[in-house]
N, C-alpha and C positions, 0 to 999 in steps of 0.2 A: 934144542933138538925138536923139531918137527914131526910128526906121525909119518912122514913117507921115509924120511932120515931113520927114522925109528924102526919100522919095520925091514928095511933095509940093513939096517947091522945085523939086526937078527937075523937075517939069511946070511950071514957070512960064515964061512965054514971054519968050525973049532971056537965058536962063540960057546956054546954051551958049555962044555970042557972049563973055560977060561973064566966060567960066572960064577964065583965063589958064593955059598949062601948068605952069610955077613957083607953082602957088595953094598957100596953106596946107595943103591937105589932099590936093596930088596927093602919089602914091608918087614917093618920093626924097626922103622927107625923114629926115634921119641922126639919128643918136641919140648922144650923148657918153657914156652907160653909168654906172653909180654903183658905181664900184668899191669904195667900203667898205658896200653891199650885203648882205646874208646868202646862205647857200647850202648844199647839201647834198654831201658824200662820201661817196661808194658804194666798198667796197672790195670787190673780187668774191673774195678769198682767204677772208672773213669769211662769204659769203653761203651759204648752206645750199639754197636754191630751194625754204623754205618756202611761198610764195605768199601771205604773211601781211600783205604789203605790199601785195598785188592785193586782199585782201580788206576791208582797212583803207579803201583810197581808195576801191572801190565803194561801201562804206557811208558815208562820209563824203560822197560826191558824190551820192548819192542814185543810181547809175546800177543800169539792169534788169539781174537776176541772168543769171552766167554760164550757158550749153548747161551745162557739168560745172559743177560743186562745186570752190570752194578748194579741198580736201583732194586732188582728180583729178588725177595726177601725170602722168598721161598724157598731158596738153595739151603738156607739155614736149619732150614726142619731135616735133616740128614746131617751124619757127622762126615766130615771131607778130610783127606788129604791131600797135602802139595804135590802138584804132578808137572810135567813139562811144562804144560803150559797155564799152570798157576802156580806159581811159588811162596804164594802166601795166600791165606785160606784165613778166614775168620769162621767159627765154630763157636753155636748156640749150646748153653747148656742149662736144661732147669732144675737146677738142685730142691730139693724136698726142705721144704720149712722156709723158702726164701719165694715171696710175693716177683720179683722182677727175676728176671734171665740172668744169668752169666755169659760173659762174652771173652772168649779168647782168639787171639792173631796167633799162628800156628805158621812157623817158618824155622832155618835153620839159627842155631841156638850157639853159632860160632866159637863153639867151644877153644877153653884156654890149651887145652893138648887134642887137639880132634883125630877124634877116631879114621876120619875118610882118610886125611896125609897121612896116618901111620900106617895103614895099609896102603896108600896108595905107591906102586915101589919104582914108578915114573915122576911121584913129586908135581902130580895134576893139581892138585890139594895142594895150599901153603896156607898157613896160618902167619898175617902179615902183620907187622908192629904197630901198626893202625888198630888193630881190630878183627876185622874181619879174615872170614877163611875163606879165601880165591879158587877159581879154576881156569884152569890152563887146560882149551879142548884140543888145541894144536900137539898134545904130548900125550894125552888121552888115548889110551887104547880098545876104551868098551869091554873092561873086565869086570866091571860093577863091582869090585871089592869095597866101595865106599859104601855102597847102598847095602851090603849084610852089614857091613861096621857098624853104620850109625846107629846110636843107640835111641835114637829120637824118629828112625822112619823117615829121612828128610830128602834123602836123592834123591832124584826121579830121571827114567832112561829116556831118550826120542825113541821109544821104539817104531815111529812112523817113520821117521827120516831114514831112509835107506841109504844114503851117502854119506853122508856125516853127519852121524846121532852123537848127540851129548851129554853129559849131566847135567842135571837142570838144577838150580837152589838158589836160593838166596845171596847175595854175596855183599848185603849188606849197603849196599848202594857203592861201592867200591869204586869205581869212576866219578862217582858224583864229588863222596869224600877229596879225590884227590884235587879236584875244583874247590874246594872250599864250600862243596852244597851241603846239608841236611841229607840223610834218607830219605828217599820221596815218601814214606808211608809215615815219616814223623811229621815232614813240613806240613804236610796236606791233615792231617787229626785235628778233626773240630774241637775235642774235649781236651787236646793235650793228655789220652792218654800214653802216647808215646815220647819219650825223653829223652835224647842222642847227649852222650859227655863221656866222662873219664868213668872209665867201668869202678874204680877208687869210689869219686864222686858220687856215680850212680848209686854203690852199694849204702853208703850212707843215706843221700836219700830215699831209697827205703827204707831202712830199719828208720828212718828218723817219721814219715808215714805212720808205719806198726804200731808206735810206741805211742803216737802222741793221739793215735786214732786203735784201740784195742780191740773194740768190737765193732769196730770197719772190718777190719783185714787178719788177713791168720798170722798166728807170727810165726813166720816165714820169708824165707827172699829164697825163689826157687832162681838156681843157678848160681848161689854163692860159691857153694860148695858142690854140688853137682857132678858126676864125673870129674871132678879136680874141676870147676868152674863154667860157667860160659860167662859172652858177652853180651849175651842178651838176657838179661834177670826180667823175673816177675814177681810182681804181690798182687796178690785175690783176698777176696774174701772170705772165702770155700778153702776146703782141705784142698792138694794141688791133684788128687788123684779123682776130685769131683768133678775136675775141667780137662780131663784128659792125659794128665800129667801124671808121669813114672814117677814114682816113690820108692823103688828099688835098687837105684842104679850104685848108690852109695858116692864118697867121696873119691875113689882112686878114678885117677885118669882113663879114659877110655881107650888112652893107647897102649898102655899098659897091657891091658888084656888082649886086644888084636897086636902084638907086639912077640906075645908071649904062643899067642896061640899059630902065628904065620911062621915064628921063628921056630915053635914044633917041630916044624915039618920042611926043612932045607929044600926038602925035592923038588917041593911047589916054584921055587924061584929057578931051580936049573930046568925043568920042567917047562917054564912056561915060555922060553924062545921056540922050543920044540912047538908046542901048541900052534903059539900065536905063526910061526912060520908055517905050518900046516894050514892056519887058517886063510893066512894072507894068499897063499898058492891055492887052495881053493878058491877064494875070493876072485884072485886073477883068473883063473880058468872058466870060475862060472861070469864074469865080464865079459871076455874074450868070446864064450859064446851066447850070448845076451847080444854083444856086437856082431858076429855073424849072421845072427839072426833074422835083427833089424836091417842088417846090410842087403840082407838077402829078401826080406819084406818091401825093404824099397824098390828093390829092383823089381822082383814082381810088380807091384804098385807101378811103377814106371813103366812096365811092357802092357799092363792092363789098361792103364790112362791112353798110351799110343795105340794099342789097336782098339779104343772105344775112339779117338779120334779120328783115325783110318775109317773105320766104321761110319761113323758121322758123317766126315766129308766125302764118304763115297757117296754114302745116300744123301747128299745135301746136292752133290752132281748128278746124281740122277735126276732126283727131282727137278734143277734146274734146265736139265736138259731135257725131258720131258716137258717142264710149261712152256720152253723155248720153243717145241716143236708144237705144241698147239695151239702157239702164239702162231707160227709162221702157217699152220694149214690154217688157221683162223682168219688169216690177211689172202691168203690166196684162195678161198672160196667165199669172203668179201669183194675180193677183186674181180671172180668171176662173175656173180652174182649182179656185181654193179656192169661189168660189159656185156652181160644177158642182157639187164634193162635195156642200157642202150641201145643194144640192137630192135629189142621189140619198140622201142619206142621209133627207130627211124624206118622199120618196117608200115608202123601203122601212117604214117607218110606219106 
């Protein structure tokens, strides 16, 4: 179903009535997670804060070049979030008693039950047996319910695109996967602190890291357990809330809680064909005269261009016709001039 499809039933009359709260597509609906999935580990003891992974997924995603330049290390002195047009962000941090920087890569953490699909009650959001959690902008309505869900801050709106704004995130390199690529932000890592495998896999090699290195690393594997999991884990060296990292989120699923709290409240879902159809009949109406407008712009423009041309080619015939005629008294008091001479000269004769 497409967003014109989509907005389309919603105008159909007795849809409301007809959309029970429990419907297949209201938010609350749970996810069981695919834990032999794939996934990636970020080790921040490995990471350098090349930005070589911010550069990688901008050119892989097609998104508009950064204000600085990858190579601009000075973005780093400020803490960033993932926004449209960066979806992965690396963030400096100098923790106290530690001689060198920490470095964290800061993108979606594709959680094993993700918050954004439990609220999302179009199913924009899917958490895919691969791994990663997708988005479908073609079914997208621009209710930003994913972006209060996430418990991590990870959406981000096109608020600039006026036509067709999206949510923007990470998805894991999800086209690439299906080609048999790497994540571009793992191929392209000088140090190999990124490591694409079986989230199974992954989870073991770090704790196997922790254990065999103690006072490297904390012992921790953030995102084991995590809101019921993701698939993207870390180990540092730092406490995980010294690198920006929640430490309160606990182990229950994050759908769970958007699950519980969407299903509160039944009206929100009968509720929102009313909206969104209110909104789409605004939307049409301020088009429509957006369209008149410029209809009517051009046409002026069009009668201002022809009588600035009228204008021109009158006075372009005047003028022509003006040197025309001082051309022609020019030849005819040459002409006289020259049978004056003559004259006097066969007078003097």
């Amino acid at each position: 179903m497409n967003r014109r499809r989509f907005m389309g039933l919603l105008s159909a009359a007795g849809l409301t009535a007809a959309l029970p709260a429990p419907s297949a597509l209201a938010a609350g609906r749970q996810f069981s997670g695919h834990p032999d999935g794939s996934g990636v580990l970020f080790d921040s003891e490995r990471c350098m804060g090349c930005r070589k992974c911010e550069q990688a997924c901008n050119e892989v995603n097609q998104l508009p070049a950064p204000d600085r330049p990858f190579d601009d290390f000075t973005v780093l002195e400020h803490q960033r979030r993932t926004t449209a047009k960066a979806i992965t962000v690396v963030n400096r941090y100098d923790v106290p008693g530690r001689e060198q920087p920490v470095f964290r890569k800061a993108q979606c953490f594709h959680c094993m039950e993700p918050a954004c699909a439990s609220a999302c009650f179009v199913r924009a959001f899917q958490k895919t047996p691969q791994g990663p959690v997708t988005y479908d902008p073609s079914v997208c309505v621009g209710c930003r319910y994913c972006m209060v869900a996430c418990p991590f801050n990870i959406p981000a709106y096109e608020y600039d695109e006026a036509f067709s704004p999206k949510v923007m995130k990470c998805t894991m390199c999800a086209p690439r996967l299906a080609e048999g690529k790497l994540p571009a932000c793992v191929e392209i890592c000088p140090k190999e602190a990124l490591v694409f495998g079986k989230r199974t896999d992954l989870v073991r090699m770090a704790w196997d890291r922790v254990r065999k290195a103690p006072r490297r690393y904390a012992q921790h594997v953030y995102g084991e357990h995590e809101m019921g999991g993701t698939s993207w884990l870390l180990v540092t060296g730092v406490k995980p809330e010294l690198v920006g990292l929640r430490t309160d989120l606990g182990t229950t699923p994050a759908g769970e809680y958007t699950a519980g709290a969407l299903g509160a409240v039944p009206m929100v879902v009968s509720l929102w064909p009313v909206l969104l159809t209110g909104l789409y009949a605004v939307g049409k109406r301020k088009d429509s005269e957006e369209r008149k407008e410029r209809e009517a712009a051009v046409r002026e423009a069009a009668r201002r261009e022809k009588n600035e041309a009228e204008r021109t080619l009158s006075e372009f015939k005047a003028k022509a016709d003006k040197e025309k005629a001082e051309a022609v008294e020019r030849e005819v008091r040459k002409a006289l001039s020259e049978e004056a001479r003559k004259r006097a000269q066969e007078v003097g004769k």
